[in-house]
N, C-alpha and C positions, 0 to 999 in steps of 0.2 A: 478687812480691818475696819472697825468701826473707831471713831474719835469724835469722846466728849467733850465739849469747851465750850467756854460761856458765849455766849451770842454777841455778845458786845463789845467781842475783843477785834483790835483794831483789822480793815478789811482786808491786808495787802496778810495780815496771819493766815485768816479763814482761807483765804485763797492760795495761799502755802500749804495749809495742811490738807487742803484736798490733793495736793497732789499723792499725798501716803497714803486715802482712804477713803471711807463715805463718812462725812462729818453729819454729827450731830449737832446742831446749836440751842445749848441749854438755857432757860430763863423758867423765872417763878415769879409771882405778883403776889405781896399782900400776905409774905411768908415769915420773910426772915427780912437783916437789913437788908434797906435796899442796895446798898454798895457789893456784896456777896449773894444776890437774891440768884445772879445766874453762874455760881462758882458750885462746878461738880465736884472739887473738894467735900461740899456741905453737904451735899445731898446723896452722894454715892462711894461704896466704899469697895473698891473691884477687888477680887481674888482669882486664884487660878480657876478655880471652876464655876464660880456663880457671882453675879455682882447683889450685895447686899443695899437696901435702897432704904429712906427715909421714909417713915408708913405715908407722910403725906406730899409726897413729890407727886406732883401734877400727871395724873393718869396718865397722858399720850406720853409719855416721857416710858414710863413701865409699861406701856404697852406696845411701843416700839422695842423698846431691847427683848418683852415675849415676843412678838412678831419675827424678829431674826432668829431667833430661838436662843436667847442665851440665857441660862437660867438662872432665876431669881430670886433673894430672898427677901421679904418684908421684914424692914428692922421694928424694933419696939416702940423707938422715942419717933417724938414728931417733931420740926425744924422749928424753930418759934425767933423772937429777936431779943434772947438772951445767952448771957454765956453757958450758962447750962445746957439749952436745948438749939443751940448752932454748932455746938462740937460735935456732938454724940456720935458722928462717922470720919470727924477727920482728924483719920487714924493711919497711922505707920504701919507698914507687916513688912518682914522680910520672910526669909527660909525660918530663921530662928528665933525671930520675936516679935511682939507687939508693940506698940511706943504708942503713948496717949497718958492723959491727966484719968486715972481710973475713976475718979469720981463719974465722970462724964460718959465715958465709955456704954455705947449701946450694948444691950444685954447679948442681942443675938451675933454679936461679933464674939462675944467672950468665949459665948456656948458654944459657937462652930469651932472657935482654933485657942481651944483652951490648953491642947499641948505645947503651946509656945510659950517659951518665958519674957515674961510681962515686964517694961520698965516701963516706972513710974516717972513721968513729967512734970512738973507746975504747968507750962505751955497745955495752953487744951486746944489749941489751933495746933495742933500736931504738925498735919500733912500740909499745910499752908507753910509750914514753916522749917520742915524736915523731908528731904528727897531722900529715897532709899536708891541704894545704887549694889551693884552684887559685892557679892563676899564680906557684905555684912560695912558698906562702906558706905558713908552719907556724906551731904551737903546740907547747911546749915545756915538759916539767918538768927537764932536763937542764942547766945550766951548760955543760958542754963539747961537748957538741951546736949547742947557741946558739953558740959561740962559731967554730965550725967552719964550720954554716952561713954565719954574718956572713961569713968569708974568701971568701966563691962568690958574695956580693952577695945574702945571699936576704936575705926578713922573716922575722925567728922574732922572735912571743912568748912571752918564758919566763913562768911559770905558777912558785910553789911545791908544791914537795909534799909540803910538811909535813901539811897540813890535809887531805892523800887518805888516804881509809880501805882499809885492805888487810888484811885478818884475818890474825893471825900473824907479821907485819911490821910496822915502825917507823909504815910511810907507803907508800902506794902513788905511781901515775906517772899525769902528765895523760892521755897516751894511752888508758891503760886504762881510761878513764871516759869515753870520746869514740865514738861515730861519725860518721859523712856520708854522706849520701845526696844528690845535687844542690847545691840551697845550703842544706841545710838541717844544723845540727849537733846530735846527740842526746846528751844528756848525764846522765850516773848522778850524780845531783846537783841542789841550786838555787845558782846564785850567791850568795844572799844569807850562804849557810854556809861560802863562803872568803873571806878578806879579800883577795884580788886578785878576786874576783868579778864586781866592777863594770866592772874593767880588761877581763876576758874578751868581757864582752859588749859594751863599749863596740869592742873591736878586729873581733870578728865581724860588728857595725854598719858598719864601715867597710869590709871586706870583702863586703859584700852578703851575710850567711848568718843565717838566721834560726835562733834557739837553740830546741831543744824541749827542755825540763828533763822527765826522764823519772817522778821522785819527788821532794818535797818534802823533802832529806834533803841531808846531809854529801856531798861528790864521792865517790863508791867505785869504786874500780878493780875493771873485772871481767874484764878482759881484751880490753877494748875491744866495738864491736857491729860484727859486716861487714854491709851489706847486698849480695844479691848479687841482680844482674837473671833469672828465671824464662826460658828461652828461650821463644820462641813456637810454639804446637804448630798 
């Protein structure tokens, strides 16, 4: 199991989540802002068979994930420090659909999984802000995301965001403090430090997903965690 996560997420994390795998620690200089410069929300967009990557995410970064052998796609847009060109991969996919502000939308995601039906966002920080979870069920810091999902019959629990930590910003996004791996959820965070906390876990209970709280510590957005499957050699 490989896992992507920003470099600068706090140490007692990194040293949690090696216990699940061989981590990666992600960062970029000189790209995007620098509050999100090492968040692999921004930069990579995984799927079941190939991870799609931003044309200009720092060589060793693409040429370690060829090195393991997982294979890869080179997206269109290049990461810049606007909202046009810091979305263009952070993007939502489940079995059945896509979720992203289309405007923004990298081309070469469109063209791979253009059998899926597309909803349309305002939110262009999608995947920052939007956890997918199975059978089409989500977690949510977003109001207008919730509220779009609900029109297509999904579940979304919205989450506040006030209480997520993002350095250099008001508040971070539940996303960005979330991964999954099976049914398991990994979280930059303990419940007991947001006052919807309870609500969290009681909703993941019901979903069959067991929570792993990565640090004893406030929800911090880091740009989310991906895990991604090692092929086999």
């Amino acid at each position: 199991m490989l896992i992507i996560h920003d470099k600068r997420l706090p140490k007692k994390v990194i040293i949690k989540l090696g216990e699940y795998g061989e981590c990666l620690p992600f960062y970029s200089e000189n790209i995007t802002y620098q509050e999100i410069s090492g968040h692999p929300d921004i930069f990579f967009f995984p799927s079941e068979n190939h991870v799609i990557v931003a044309s200009n995410t720092p060589s060793y970064f693409i040429n370690f994930l060829k090195n393991k052998g997982i294979s890869i796609k080179i997206g269109h847009n290049s990461i810049g420090s606007q909202k046009e060109n810091s979305t263009c991969y952070n993007v939502v996919m489940t079995e059945n659909f896509i979720i992203h502000n289309r405007k923004f939308t990298d081309t070469v995601i469109l063209e791979n999984f253009s059998d899926k039906t597309f909803i349309h966002v305002n939110q262009a920080y999608t995947r920052c802000s939007l956890l997918p979870l199975k059978n089409d069920t989500f977690i949510t810091s977003d109001k207008g995301i919730e509220k779009e999902l609900s029109k297509h019959g999904l579940t979304c629990l919205y989450i506040s965001p006030k209480e997520i930590l993002l350095p250099g910003y008001p508040h971070g996004f539940i996303g960005g403090c979330m991964g999954v791996y099976e049914n398991n959820i990994f979280l930059i965070g303990y419940p007991k430090y947001h006052s919807e906390g309870e609500k969290l876990e009681s909703f993941l209970r019901e979903n069959n997903y067991k929570l792993i709280s990565l640090y004893d510590g406030k929800f911090f957005d880091g740009g989310g965690v991906f895990f991604i499957l090692l092929p086999k050699i």
